[in-house]
C-alpha positions in Angstrom: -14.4 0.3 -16.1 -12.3 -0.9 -13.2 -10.0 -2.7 -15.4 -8.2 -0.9 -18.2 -5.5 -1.7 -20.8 -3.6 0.8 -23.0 -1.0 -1.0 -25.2 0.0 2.7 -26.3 1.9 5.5 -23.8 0.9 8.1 -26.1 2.8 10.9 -27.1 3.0 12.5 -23.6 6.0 12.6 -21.1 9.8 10.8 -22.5 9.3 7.4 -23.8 12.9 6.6 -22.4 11.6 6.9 -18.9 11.4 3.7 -16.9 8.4 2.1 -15.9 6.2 5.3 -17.4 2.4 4.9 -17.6 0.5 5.6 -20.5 -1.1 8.8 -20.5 -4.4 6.8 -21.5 -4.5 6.0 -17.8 -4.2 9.8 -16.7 -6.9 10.8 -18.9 -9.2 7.8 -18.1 -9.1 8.5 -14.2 -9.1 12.4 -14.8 -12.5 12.0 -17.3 -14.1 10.1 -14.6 -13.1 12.2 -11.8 -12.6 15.3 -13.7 -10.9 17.1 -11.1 -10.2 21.2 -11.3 -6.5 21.1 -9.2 -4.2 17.6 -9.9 -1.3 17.1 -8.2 1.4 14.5 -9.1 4.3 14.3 -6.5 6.2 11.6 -8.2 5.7 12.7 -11.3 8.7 11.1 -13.4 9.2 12.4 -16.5 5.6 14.4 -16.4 3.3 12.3 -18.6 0.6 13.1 -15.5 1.3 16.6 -15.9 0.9 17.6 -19.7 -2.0 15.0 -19.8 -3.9 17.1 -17.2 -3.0 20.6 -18.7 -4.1 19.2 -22.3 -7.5 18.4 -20.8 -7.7 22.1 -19.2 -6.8 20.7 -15.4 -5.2 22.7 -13.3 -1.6 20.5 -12.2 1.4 20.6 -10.3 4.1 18.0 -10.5 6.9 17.6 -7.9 9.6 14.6 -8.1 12.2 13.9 -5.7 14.4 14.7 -9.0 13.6 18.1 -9.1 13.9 18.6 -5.2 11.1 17.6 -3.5 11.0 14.7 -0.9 7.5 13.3 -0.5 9.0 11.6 2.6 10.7 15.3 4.1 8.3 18.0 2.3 4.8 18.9 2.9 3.0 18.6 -0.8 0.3 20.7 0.4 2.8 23.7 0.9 4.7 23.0 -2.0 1.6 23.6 -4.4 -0.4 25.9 -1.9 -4.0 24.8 -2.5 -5.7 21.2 -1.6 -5.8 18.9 -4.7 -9.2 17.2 -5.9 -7.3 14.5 -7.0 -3.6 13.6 -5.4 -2.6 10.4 -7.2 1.2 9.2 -7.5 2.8 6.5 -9.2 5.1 5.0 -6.8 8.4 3.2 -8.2 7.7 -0.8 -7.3 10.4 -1.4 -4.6 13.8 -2.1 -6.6 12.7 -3.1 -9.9 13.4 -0.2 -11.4 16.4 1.7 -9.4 15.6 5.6 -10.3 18.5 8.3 -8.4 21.6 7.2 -9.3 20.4 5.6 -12.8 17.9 7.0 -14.5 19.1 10.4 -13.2 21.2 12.3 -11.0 22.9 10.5 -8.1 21.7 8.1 -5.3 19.2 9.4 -2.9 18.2 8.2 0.2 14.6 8.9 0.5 14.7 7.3 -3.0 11.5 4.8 -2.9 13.4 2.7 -5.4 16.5 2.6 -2.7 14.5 1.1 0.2 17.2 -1.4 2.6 14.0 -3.6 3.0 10.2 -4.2 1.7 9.3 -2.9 5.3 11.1 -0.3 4.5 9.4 0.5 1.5 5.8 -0.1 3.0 6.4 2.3 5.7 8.0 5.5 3.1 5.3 4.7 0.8 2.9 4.6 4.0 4.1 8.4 4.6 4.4 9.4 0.9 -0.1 8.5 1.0 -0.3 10.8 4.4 1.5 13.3 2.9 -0.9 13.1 -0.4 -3.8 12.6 2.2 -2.8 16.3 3.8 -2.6 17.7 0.3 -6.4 16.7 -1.0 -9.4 18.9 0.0 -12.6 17.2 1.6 -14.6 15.1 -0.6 -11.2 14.8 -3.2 -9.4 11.7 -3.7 -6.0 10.5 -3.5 -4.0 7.4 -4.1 -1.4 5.6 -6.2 -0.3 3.6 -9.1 1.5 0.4 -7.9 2.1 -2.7 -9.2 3.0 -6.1 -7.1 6.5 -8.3 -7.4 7.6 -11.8 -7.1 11.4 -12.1 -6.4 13.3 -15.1 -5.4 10.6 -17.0 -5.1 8.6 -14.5 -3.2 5.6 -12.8 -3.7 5.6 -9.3 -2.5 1.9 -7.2 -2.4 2.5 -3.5 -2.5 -1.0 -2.9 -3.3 -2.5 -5.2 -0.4 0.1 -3.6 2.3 -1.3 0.1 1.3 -4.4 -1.0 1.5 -4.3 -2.4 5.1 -1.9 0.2 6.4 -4.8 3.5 5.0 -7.9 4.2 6.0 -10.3 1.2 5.4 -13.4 3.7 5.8 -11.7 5.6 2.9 -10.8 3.1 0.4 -13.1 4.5 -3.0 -11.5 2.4 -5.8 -9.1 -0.5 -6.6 -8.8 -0.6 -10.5 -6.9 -2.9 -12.5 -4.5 -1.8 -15.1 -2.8 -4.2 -17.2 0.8 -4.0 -18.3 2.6 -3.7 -21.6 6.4 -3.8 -22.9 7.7 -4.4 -19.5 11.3 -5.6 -19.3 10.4 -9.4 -17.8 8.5 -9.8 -20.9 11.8 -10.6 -22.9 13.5 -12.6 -20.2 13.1 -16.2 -19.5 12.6 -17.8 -15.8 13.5 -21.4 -15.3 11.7 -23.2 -12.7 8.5 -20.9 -12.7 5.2 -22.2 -12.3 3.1 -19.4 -11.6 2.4 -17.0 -14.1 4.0 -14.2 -15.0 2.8 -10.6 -13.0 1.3 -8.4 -16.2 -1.1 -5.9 -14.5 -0.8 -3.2 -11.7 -2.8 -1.5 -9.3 -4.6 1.9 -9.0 -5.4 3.2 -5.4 -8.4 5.2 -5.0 -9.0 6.3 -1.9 -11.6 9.3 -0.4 -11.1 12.0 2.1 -14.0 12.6 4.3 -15.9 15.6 3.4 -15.2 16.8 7.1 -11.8 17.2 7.9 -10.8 16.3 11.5 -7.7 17.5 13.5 -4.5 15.2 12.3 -4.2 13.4 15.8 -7.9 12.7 15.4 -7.2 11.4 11.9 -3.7 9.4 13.1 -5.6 8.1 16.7 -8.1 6.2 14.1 -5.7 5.0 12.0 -4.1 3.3 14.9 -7.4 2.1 16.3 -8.1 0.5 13.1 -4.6 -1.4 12.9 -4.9 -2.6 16.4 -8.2 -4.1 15.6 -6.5 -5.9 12.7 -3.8 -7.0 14.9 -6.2 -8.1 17.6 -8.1 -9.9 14.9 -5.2 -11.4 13.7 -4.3 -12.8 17.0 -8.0 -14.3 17.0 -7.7 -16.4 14.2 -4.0 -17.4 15.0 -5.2 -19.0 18.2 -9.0 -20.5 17.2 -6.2 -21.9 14.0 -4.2 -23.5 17.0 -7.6 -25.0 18.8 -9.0 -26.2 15.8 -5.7 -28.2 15.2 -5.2 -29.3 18.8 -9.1 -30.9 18.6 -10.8 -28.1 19.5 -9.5 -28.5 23.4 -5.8 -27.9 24.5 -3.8 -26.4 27.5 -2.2 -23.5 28.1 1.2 -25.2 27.3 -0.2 -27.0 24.4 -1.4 -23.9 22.8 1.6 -22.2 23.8 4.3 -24.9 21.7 1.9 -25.4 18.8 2.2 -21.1 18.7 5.6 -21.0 19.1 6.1 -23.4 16.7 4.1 -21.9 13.7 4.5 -18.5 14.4 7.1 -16.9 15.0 7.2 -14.0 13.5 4.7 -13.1 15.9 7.1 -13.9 19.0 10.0 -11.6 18.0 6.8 -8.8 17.4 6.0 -9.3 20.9 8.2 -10.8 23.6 4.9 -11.2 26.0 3.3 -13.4 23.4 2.1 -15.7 26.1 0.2 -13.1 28.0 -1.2 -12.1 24.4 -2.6 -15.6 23.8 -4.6 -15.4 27.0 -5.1 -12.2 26.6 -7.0 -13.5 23.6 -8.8 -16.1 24.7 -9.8 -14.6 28.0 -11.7 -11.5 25.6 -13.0 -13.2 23.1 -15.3 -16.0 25.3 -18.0 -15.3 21.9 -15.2 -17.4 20.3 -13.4 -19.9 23.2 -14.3 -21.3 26.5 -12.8 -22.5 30.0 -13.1 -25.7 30.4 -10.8 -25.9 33.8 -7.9 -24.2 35.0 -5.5 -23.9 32.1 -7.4 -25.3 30.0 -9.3 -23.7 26.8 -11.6 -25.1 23.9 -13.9 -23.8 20.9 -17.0 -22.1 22.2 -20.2 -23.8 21.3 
């Protein structure tokens, strides 16, 4: 099933532990996959961990609390064998502060401590490397993450890991729903939306041949240039479409300026981007004279 709901955690790991997932998760995923080495590198208070050994699975857990950095440490040489299955379940920005309050002191390379949600994205963008290195070919690796909406803003964990790991290697996006979560007993005035009760599980693949790391980073960063390429694509047929389907240069140029510009402070040559754009993708737009660009027919 791709979406699954425990109302129970079950008598594994410490019920006082924040944000812990039921153990009827673990043993879901690990019956499915049925793994022979687990790994949990965020393990929290270890309901992973004794869920695993109960089932006869072979499993390691490692947690910044008990000295490992997921951001700093190799998991890989910290257990000493590839994982089948790698999975971690990654604290969900700041909603639940963990070094410092629910134990020891402030840390940090404490996910739960990011100074920004870019910040977060790209430690938890290492943390799924890191757990990437540690699984053999053909295993699987990934995380439990939910989404948040603060100060009006939505925030997609889930849909930033996504884009930022291998596309070719995405194997699973399940659907877990949530239960006895703190918001539950607090009230929000003003909201419209509904309230955020599930959370994500990550599945992804590794290849069953394992290339050289550069080989493996250099297609990662192919892959995010095409999406940035892409992106730039649509932002500029957008423009067109808006501007009648035929603009200038300069025309283009104000109505991208003005929507956009997030975009500008990304790239301070953002003109010679747009016809950049428009000069390699002639599939999608046309000269019509000098300066002056419309929708391909």
């Amino acid at each position: 099933m791709s979406v699954l709901s425990f109302p129970q955690r079950g008598p594994w790991g410490d019920a006082k532990w924040r944000g812990n997932c039921s153990g009827y998760v673990y043993k879901t995923i690990f019956e499915q996959l049925r793994p022979a080495v687990f790994v949990d590198p965020m393990c929290g208070s270890g309901t992973s961990i004794e869920v695993a050994r109960e089932l006869g699975i072979e499993a390691y857990g490692l947690d910044l609390h008990s000295g490992h950095n997921v951001l700093r440490d190799s998991i890989l040489d910290a257990v000493g064998k590839h994982a089948d299955l790698c999975l971690s379940h990654t604290p969900y920005g700041d909603m639940v502060i963990y070094s410092g309050e629910v134990w020891g002191s402030p840390h940090p390379d404490d996910l739960s401590r990011c100074t920004s949600e870019a910040d977060f994205h790209e430690k938890l963008h290492i943390a799924l490397l890191n757990q990437r290195d540690a699984t053999k070919p053909g295993g699987y690796y990934g995380t439990i993450v939910g989404d948040k909406r603060k100060n009006g803003a939505y925030v997609s964990y889930q849909a930033e890991a996504i884009a930022r790991m291998p596309s070719q290697e995405l194997a699973a996006v399940l659907i877990k729903q949530q239960h006895n979560v703190m918001s539950d007993t607090r009230a929000y005035r003003g909201m419209r939306l509904p309230r955020l009760t599930h959370e994500y599980i990550l599945l992804w693949r590794r290849p069953e041949v394992i290339t050289s790391f550069l080989s493996d980073l250099a297609s990662m960063a192919k892959q995010q240039a095409a999406r940035l390429t892409s992106t730039w694509k649509a932002l500029v047929r957008t423009v067109l479409v808006s501007l009648g389907g035929k603009a200038t240069l300069s025309e283009i140029y104000a109505v991208v300026a003005k929507n956009a510009p997030e975009r500008l402070s990304a790239n301070p040559h953002w003109q010679a981007k747009v016809r950049q754009t428009l000069n390699q993708n002639q599939s999608c737009f046309a000269p019509v004279a000098r300066g002056v660009w419309s929708l391909a027919s």
